[in-house]
C-alpha positions in Angstrom: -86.7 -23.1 -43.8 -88.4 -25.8 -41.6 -87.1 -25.9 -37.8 -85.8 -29.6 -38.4 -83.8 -28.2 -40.8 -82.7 -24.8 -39.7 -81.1 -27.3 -35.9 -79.5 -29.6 -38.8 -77.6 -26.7 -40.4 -76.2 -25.5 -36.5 -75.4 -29.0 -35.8 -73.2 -29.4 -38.8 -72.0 -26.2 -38.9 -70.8 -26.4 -35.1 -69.3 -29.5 -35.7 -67.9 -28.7 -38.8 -67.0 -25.1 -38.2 -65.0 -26.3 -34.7 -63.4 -29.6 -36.7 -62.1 -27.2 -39.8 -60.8 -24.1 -36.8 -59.1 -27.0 -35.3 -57.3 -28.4 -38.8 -56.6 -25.2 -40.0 -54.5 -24.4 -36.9 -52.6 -27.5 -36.9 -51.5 -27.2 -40.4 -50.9 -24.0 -40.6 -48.7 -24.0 -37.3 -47.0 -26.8 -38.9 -46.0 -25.3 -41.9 -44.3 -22.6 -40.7 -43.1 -25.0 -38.0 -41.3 -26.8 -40.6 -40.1 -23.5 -42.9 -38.1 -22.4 -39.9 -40.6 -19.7 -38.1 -40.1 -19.6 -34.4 -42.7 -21.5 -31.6 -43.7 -18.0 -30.4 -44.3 -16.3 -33.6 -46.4 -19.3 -34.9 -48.5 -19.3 -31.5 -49.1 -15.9 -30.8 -50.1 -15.4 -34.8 -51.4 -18.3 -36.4 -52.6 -19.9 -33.0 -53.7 -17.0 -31.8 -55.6 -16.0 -35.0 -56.8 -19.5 -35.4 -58.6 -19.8 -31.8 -61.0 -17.7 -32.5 -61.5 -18.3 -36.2 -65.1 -19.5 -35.3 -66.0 -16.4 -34.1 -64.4 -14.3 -37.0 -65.4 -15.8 -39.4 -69.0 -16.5 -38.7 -69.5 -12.8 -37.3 -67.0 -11.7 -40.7 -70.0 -13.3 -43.0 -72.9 -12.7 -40.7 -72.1 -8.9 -41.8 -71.0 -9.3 -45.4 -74.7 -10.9 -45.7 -75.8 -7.7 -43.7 -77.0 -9.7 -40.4 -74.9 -7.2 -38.3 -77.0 -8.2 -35.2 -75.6 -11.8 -35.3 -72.1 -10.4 -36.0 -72.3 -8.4 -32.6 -74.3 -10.7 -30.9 -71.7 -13.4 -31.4 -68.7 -11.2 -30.6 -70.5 -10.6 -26.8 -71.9 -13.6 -26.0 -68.8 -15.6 -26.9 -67.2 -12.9 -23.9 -69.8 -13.8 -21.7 -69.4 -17.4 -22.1 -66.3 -17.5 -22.2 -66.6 -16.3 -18.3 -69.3 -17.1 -16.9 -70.1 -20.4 -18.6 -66.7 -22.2 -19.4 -65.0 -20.5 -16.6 -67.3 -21.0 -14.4 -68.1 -24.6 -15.2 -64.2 -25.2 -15.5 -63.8 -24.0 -11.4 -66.5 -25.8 -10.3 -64.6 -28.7 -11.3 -61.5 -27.4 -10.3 -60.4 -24.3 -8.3 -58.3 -22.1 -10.0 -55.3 -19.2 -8.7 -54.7 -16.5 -10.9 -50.8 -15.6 -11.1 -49.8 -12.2 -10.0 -48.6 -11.3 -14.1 -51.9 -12.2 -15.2 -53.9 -9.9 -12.7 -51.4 -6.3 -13.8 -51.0 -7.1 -17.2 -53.7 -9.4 -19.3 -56.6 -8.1 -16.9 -55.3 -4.4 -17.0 -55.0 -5.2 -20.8 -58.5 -6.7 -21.0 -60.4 -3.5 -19.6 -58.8 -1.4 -21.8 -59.9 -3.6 -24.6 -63.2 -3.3 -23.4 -63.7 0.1 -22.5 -62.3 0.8 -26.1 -65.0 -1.6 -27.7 -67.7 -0.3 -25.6 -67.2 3.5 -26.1 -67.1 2.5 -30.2 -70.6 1.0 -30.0 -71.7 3.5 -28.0 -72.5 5.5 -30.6 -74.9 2.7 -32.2 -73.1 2.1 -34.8 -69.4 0.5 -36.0 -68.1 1.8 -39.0 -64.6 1.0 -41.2 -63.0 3.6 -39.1 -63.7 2.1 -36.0 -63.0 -1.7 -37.7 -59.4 -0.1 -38.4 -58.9 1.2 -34.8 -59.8 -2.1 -33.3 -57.5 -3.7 -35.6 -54.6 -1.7 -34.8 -55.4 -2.7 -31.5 -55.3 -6.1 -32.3 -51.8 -5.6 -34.0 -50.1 -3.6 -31.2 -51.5 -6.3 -28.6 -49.5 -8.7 -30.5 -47.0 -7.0 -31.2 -46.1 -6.1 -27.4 -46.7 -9.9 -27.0 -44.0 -11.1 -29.3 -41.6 -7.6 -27.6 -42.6 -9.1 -24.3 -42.4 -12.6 -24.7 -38.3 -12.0 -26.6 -37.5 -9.7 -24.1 -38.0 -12.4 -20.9 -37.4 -16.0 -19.7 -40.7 -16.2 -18.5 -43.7 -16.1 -20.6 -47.3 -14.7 -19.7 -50.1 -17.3 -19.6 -51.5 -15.7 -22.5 -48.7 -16.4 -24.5 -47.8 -19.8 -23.1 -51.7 -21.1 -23.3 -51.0 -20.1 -27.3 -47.7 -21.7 -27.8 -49.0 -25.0 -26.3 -51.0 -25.1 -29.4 -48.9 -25.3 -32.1 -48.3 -28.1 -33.7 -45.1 -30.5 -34.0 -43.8 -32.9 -36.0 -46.3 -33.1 -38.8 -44.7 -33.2 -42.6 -45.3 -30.5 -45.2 -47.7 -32.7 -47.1 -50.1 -33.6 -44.3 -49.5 -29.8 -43.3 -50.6 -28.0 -46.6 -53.6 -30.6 -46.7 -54.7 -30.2 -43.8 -54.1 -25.9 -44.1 -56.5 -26.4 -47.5 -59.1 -28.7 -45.9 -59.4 -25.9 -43.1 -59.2 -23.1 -45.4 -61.9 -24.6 -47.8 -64.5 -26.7 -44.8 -64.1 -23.0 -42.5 -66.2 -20.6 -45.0 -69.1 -23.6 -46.1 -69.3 -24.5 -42.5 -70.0 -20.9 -41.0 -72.2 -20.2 -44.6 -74.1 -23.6 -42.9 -74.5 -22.1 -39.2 -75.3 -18.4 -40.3 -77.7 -19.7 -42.5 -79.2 -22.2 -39.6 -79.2 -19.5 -37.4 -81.0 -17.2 -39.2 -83.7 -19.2 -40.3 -84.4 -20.3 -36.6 -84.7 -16.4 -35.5 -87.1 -16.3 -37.9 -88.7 -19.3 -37.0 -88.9 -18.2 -33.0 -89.7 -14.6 -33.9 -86.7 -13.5 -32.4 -83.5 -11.1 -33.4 -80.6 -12.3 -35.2 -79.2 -11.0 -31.8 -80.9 -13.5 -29.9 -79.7 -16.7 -31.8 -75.9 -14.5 -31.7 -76.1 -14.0 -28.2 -76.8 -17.5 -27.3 -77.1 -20.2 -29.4 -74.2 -19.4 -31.8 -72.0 -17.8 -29.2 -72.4 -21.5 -27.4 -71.4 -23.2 -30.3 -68.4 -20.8 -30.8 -67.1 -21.3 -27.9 -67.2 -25.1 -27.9 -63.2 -25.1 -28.3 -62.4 -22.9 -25.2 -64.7 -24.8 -23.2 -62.5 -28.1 -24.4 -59.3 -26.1 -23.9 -60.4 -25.4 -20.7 -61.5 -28.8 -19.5 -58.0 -30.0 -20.3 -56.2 -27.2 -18.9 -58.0 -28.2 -15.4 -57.5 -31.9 -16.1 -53.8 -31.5 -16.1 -54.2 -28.6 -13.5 -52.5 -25.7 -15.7 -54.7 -23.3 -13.7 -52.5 -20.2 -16.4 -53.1 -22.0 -19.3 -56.6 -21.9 -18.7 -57.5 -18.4 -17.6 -54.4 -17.1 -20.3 -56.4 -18.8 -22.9 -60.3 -17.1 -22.0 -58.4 -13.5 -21.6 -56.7 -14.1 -24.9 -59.7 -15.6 -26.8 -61.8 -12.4 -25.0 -59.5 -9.8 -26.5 -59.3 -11.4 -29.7 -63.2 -11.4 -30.2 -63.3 -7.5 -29.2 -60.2 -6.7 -31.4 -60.5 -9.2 -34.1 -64.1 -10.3 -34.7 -65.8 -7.1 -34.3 -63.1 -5.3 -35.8 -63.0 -7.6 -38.9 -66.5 -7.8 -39.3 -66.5 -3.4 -39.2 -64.1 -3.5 -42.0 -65.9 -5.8 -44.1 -69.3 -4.0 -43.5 -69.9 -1.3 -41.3 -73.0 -1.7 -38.9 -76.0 -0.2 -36.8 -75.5 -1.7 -33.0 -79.3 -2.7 -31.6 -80.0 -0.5 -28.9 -80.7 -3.4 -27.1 -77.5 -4.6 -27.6 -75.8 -1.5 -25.6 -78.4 -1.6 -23.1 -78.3 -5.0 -21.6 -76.0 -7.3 -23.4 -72.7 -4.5 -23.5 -73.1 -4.0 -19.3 -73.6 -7.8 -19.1 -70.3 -8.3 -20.7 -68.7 -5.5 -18.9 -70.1 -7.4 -15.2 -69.1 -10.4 -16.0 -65.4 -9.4 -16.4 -65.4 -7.1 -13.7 -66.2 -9.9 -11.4 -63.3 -12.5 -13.0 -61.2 -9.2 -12.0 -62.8 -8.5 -8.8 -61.8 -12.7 -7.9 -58.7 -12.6 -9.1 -57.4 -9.4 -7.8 -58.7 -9.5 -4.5 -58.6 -13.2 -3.8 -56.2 -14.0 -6.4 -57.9 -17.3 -7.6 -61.7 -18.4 -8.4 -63.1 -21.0 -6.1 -66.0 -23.2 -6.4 -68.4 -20.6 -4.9 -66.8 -18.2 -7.3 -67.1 -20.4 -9.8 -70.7 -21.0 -9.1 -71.6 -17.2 -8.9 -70.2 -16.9 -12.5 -72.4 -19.6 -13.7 -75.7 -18.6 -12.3 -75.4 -15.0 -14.0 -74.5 -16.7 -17.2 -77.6 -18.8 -16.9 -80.0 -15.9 -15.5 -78.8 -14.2 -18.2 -79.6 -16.5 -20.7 -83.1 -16.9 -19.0 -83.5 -13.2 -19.5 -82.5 -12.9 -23.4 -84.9 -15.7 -24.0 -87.7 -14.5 -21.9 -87.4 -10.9 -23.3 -87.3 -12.1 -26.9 -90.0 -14.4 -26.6 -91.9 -11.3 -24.8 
């Protein structure tokens, strides 16, 4: 594969992978919108699943194809983008507080998450077992969502950034359309970005890892980065940091879970070494901002960015050698 076109396969599978996530969601939502399923159980399901359908699915065929490193690779650097890139760009635009239920319960939640994840790997390996714990995990998180969210007038930002994107007033026609075109353009788009990226790590010389950790992981988490945009626009400072907690924990739980199940896979001691702590820093310092100065300011913001970018500098640098 030539370089020209291994960049036109991620371009059109970005675009297309984000477009069909983004369709499938909406019509989906609808559906059961319209077949009488509560807001709530649509958002913190469908929605929630369908946020980070990028991520699971091109990680869930990166390992049937037996590229675990781009599986894994996407999984953490879509966590460390997530923070230190669209969070961080996101504040420096507009500062952000933290509310007091998101700093004892989603960030509590969060490290859990992550400590479980990390002491899988550990082990340099993930295999169906551990796929199954993780998605048990991912079904007891929602399930105390849905027991939490019934039980009390006021929703976490978690939950709220979820139910304010379900859709509404769409009929069942456009609704199973647009459900099929999801379900059909979501597969061929990710076949188009795994295949881009792997033909450009071979083109560089460099680890499926590598194109995982950073270019895909980017494109990935295009629609966070929008959701997060917006969220500032309209200054929904919960909305925004609900939705990157939720999308972290659903690419812990889900992605790498999903992608276990499907095939299990050898973790590149590299991975554990630098990219596993890096993902681990990066949410101890969100924690660290929000717990001790319960919001994160522009020179927060900015901290969060440069280490996303030295770290970027430093996957390329080591790769490249």
């Amino acid at each position: 594969m030539s370089l020209t076109a291994a960049l036109v396969y991620l371009a059109v599978g970005f675009v297309l992978l984000v477009w069909s996530a983004d369709r499938l969601v909406a019509g989906a939502s609808a559906l059961a919108r319209n077949f009488g399923v509560s807001a709530l159980v649509v958002g913190i399901t469908i929605v929630g699943f369908g946020t980070s359908a990028p991520e699971m699915v091109v990680s869930a065929l990166a390992s049937l194809e037996g590229n675990p490193a781009l599986a894994v690779g996407n999984a953490l650097g879509s966590n460390i983008a997530n923070i230190g890139l669209i969070l961080g760009l996101t504040c420096l635009v507009y500062p952000m507080s933290v509310e007091n239920s998101t700093c004892y319960r989603e960030i509590p939640l969060l490290a859990a998450v992550t400590v479980l994840a990390a002491v899988l790997m550990l082990g340099g390996s993930l295999s169906r077992p551990d796929g199954l714990i993780l998605i048990a995990g991912l079904v007891l998180f929602l399930a105390v969502m849905l027991y939490r969210a019934r039980r009390t007038q006021t929703l976490d930002p978690a939950t709220r950034a979820l139910l304010n994107e379900v859709s509404e007033d769409m009929s069942n026609r456009a609704a199973v359309a647009w459900t099929v075109v999801g379900l059909l353009v979501l597969p061929a788009s990710a076949q188009l970005l795994v295949n881009g990226a792997i033909g450009l790590a071979v083109i560089m010389g460099v680890s499926e890892s590598v194109i995982g950790l950073t270019i895909v992981a980017l494109g990935t988490s295009l629609p966070e980065l929008a959701a997060a945009m917006a969220s500032a626009l309209r200054k929904e400072d919960d909305l925004c940091i609900g939705n990157i907690l939720g999308s972290n924990l659903f690419n812990l739980l889900g992605v790498l879970g999903i992608a276990a199940l499907i095939h299990p896979m050898a973790i590149e001691p590299l991975l554990i070494q630098r990219d596993l702590p890096v993902m681990i820093l990066t949410f101890l310092m969100l924690a660290g901002m929000a717990l001790f100065a319960g919001r994160v300011g522009r020179l927060s913001a900015a901290v969060l960015l440069a280490t996303y970018i030295l770290y970027q500098v430093v996957v390329f640098r080591t790769a490249l050698g």
